[in-house]
C-alpha positions as CSV (number, residue, x, y, z in Angstrom):
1,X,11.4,-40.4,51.5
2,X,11.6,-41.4,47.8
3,X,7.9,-41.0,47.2
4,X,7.6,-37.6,48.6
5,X,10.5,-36.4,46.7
6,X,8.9,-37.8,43.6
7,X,5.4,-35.7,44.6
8,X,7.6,-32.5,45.0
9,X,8.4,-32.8,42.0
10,X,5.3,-33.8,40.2
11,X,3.6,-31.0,42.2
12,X,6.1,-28.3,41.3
13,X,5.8,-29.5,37.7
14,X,1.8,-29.1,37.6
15,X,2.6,-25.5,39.4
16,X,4.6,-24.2,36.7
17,X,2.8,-25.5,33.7
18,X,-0.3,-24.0,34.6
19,X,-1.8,-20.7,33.1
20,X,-4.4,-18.4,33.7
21,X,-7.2,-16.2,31.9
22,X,-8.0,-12.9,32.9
23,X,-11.5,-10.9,31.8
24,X,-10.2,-7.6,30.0
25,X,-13.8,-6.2,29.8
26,X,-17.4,-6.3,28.8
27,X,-19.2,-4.8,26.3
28,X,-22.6,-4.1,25.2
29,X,-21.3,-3.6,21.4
30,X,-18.0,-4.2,19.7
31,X,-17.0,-4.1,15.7
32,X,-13.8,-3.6,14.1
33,X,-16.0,-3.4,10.7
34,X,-17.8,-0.5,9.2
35,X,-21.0,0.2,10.9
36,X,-24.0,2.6,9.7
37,X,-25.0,3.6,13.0
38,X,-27.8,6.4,11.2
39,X,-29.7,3.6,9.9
40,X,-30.4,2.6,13.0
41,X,-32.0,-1.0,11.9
42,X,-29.8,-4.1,13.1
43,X,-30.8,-7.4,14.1
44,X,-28.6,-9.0,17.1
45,X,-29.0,-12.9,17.0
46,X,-29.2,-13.7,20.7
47,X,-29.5,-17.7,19.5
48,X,-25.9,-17.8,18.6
49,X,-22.2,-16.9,20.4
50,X,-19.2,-17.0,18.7
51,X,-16.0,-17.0,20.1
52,X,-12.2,-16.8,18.5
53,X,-8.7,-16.8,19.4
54,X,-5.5,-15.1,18.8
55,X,-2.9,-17.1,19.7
56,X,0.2,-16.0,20.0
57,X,2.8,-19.0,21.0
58,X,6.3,-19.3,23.1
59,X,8.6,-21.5,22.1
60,X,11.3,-22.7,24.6
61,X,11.4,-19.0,25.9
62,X,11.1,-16.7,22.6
63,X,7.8,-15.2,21.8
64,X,6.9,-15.8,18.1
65,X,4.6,-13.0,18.4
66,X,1.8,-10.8,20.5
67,X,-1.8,-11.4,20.4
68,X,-4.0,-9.4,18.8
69,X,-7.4,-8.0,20.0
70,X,-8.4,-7.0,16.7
71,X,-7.3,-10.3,14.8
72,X,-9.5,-11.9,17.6
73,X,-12.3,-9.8,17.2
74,X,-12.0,-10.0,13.6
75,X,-11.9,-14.0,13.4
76,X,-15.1,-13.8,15.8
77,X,-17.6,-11.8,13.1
78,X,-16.2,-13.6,10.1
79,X,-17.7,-16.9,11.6
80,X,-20.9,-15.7,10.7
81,X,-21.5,-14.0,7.1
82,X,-23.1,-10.8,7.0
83,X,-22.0,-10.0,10.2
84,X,-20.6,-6.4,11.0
85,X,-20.2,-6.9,14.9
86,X,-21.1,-8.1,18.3
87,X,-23.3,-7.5,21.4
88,X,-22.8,-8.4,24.6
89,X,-19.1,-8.7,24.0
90,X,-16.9,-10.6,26.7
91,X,-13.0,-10.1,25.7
92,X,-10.1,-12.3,28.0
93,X,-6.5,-12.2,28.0
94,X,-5.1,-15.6,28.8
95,X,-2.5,-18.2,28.6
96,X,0.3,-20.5,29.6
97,X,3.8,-21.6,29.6
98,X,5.5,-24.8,30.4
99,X,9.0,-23.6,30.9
100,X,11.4,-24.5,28.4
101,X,9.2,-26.7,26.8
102,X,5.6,-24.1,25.2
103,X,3.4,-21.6,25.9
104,X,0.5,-19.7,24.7
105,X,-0.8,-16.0,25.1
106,X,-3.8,-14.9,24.0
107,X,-7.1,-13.0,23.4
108,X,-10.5,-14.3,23.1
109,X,-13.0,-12.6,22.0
110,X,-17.0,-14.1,22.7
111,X,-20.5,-12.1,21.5
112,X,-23.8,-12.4,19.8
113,X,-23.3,-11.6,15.9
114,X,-25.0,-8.3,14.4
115,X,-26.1,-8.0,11.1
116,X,-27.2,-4.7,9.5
117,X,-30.9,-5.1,7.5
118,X,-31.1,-3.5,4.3
């Protein structure tokens, strides 16, 4: 009786701490920067994917914060300088919380870097 109390509990634990990720959307191109779309001449580096985070975090049970989509997409073309956006963007809302105890929420952000040629 004692061990299956102790699985209960262990099991309920693992139920509650986990978290989840959701996809928010696809797209073929994303930029928070300034883009000259009339030029028409861009070069998309299909060789490389960046991805970024903004984290927002819980402590105990107050939020120090909400995630950004921007901040996330932001952080994901400034891994690569020159960079003005992204193709084939994938963009998730996730997270978790351990009651009482931490949690995350977040936006990730994942694409191929575009650069403008001049």
């Amino acid at each position: 009786m004692k061990a299956s109390k102790s699985l209960l509990v262990v099991a309920l634990c693992a139920f509650m701490a986990t978290g989840c990720s959701t996809r928010v959307g696809d797209f073929t191109v994303a930029s928070t920067k300034n883009i000259d779309v009339r030029t028409g001449v861009h070069r998309i580096d299909d060789s490389v994917r960046v991805r970024d985070r903004d984290v927002a975090h819980i402590v105990i049970f107050f939020p120090t914060g909400l995630p950004n989509m921007k901040e996330a997409m932001d952080n994901a073309i400034e891994q690569k300088p020159g960079a003005v956006g992204l193709s084939n963007v994938t963009v998730k809302r996730g997270g978790f919380y351990i009651p009482f105890i931490y949690g995350q929420d977040y936006f990730e952000i994942e694409g191929n870097p575009i650069y403008e040629v001049r």
